[in-house]
C-alpha angles and dihedrals in degrees: 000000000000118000136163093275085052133258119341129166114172126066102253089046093049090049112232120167105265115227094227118044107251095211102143088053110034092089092073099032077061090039080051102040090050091048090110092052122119123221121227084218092052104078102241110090112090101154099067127105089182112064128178098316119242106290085230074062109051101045089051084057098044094052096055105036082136093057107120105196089186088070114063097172093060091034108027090156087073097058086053096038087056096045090046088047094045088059087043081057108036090052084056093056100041101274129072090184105062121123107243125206102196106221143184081258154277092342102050086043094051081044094047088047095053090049101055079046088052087045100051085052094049092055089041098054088038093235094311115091119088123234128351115250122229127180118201136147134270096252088056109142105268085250087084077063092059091048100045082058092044109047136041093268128140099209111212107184122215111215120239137233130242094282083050092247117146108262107238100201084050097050083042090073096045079060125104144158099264099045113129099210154359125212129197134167135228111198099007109217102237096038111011096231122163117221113213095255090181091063091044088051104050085050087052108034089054083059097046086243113147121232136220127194125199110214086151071135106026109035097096081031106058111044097049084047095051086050083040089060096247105143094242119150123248109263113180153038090332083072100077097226094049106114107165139020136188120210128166123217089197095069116051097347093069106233126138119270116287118051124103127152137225111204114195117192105218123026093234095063088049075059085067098060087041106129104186112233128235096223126083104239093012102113124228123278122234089172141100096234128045099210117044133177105259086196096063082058090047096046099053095042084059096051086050099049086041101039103031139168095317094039089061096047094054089054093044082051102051085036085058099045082054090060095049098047086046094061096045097055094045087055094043076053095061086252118149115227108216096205137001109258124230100173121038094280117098129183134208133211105225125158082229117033094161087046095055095043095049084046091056094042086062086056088053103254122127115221135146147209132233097230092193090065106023091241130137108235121209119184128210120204131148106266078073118086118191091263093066086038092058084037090060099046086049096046083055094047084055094049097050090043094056092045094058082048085056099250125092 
């Protein structure tokens, strides 16, 4: 029978409830059920920006999988363990005193930062006024989808220039006085590119109209490749007119899934995302979810006090050594790069982009293509060594070669 988690035909695999607990045995069903699995380690996984989180990490994790950080009375450490990681964030980023919401991730944070936009609408035009409007470019994440279907937006989308960056001057004259909000992104999903926030800002800030940006992707990337030399444009709350930024632990900062942040410039704007609870001595949640994993806060406040500020820079820099060799040896391979990355995303130009990626799958690599733009998308990250990086080029050299023989 076909279902959502794919074709399954006997009971265990179907997964209906057994009548007698099966405790000596689960352990291998798991170990079964997990036998298509790739491992980060094992050399095969090139389209994920997350990778097997810090082992600091881990075992923080590990040790607190019961931590509710909905619930302050019984786990008072986590209220002080987010506020003490948001100014760890928020210093990285340009502002120690920013107000941090901890989040699942890069989707629930971009969600968290329209709806305090909505919100702000909604008290300026007393009620009255109809959807927020929100401007942000054509490579947005496809969460800004989700949100567009879930709140009372009206999305108006900015075109992008050859390195599919958003076009300020573009978005500029999307741009108006009641807009609720802009959006721009630091390190897009599917290309890495990097907008020029600094242009977007100066365009926003001189309107009063507060900015987002979305570094879901480049947020742990960026500011250890500007002190690394790498000509990458400021993005945060160094650019005056940025109010609000998304960055996500469990991508390069090496922290479990989930953790993702949400940083707010200034602590009035963190009022408008206040939902009262219904507990003497529960505080407020500002939040999407209700219950959250205590354990994802303590885990990344931990890779940030162990790593710090020169640990991360040692991974961004080896991160960013991967990417080169990778395009050199594409390119020594008679591969075309479609743009120049600045980020740890590369893309490729191929006829057949979904031909190539289903051929490496059947090799046993995982890549992916940006279907907006036809482009096969490799990601670098640091769970990959040269050797797995020449064993995928040449992975792709074999396909292709096949394919003009007439087999994949």
């Amino acid at each position: 029978m076909e279902t959502l988690l794919g074709s399954s035909t006997s009971r265990a695999e179907t997964g209906s409830l057994p009548e007698r607990g099966r405790g000596d045995t689960v352990l291998d069903e798991v170990r079964d059920l997990c036998r298509d699995d790739h491992a980060y380690t094992d050399g095969t996984v090139f389209n994920s920006i997350c990778s097997a989180p810090l082992e600091i990490a881990r075992r923080v994790y590990a040790e607190h999988l019961d931590a509710n950080l909905g619930d302050n009375r019984i786990y008072p450490s986590l209220r002080r363990a987010e506020a003490q990681l948001s100014a760890m964030l928020g210093e990285l980023l340009g502002h120690p005193g920013a107000v941090g919401v901890t989040t699942s991730g890069g989707t629930e944070a971009n969600l968290l930062a329209v709806l305090a936009a909505v919100r702000r609408h909604r008290s300026r035009s007393g009620g009255r006024g109809g959807p927020a409007r929100i401007v942000l470019p054509e490579s947005a994440h496809f969460s800004f989808d989700k949100i567009v279907g879930l709140l009372p937006v009206e999305p108006v989308y900015a075109p992008l220039d050859e390195r599919l960056r958003v076009r300020p001057a573009e978005l500029a004259r999307l741009v108006t006085a009641d807009t609720a909000l802009v959006v721009a992104t630091a390190g897009t999903s599917e290309a890495g590119a990097v907008d020029d926030v600094p242009a977007v800002a100066e365009h926003t800030a001189a309107l009063g109209v507060p900015l987002h940006v979305d570094a879901a992707t480049g947020g742990f990337l960026i500011p250890f490749a500007r002190e690394l030399g790498h000509e990458l444009p400021p993005f945060a709350f160094d650019v005056p007119g940025v109010t609000s930024v998304t960055l996500d632990p469990h991508k390069y900062g090496g922290v479990p899934i989930p953790s993702g942040h949400l940083l707010l410039r200034d602590g009035a704007d963190a009022e408008l995302l206040r939902t009262a609870s219904h507990y003497r001595g529960t505080v407020d949640h500002h939040g999407l979810l209700g219950t959250r994993p205590g354990a994802a806060v303590l885990a990344a406040w931990a890779a940030l006090r162990a790593l710090g500020r020169d640990g991360y820079r040692d991974l961004v820099g080896g991160v960013f050594a991967r990417r080169d060799l990778l395009l050199g040896l594409l390119r020594a391979a008679g591969f075309e790069v479609a743009v120049q990355p600045q980020l740890t995303v590369v893309t490729v130009r191929h006829s057949e982009p979904e031909r190539l990626v289903d051929a490496l799958e059947r090799r046993g690599f995982i890549a992916s293509v940006a279907r907006r733009y036809g482009l096969l998308r490799l990601v670098v990250h640091w769970h990959q060594t040269e050797e797995q990086l020449r064993a995928l080029v040449a992975a792709m050299a074999d396909a292709d070669a096949r394919a003009e023989g007439g087999a994949a």
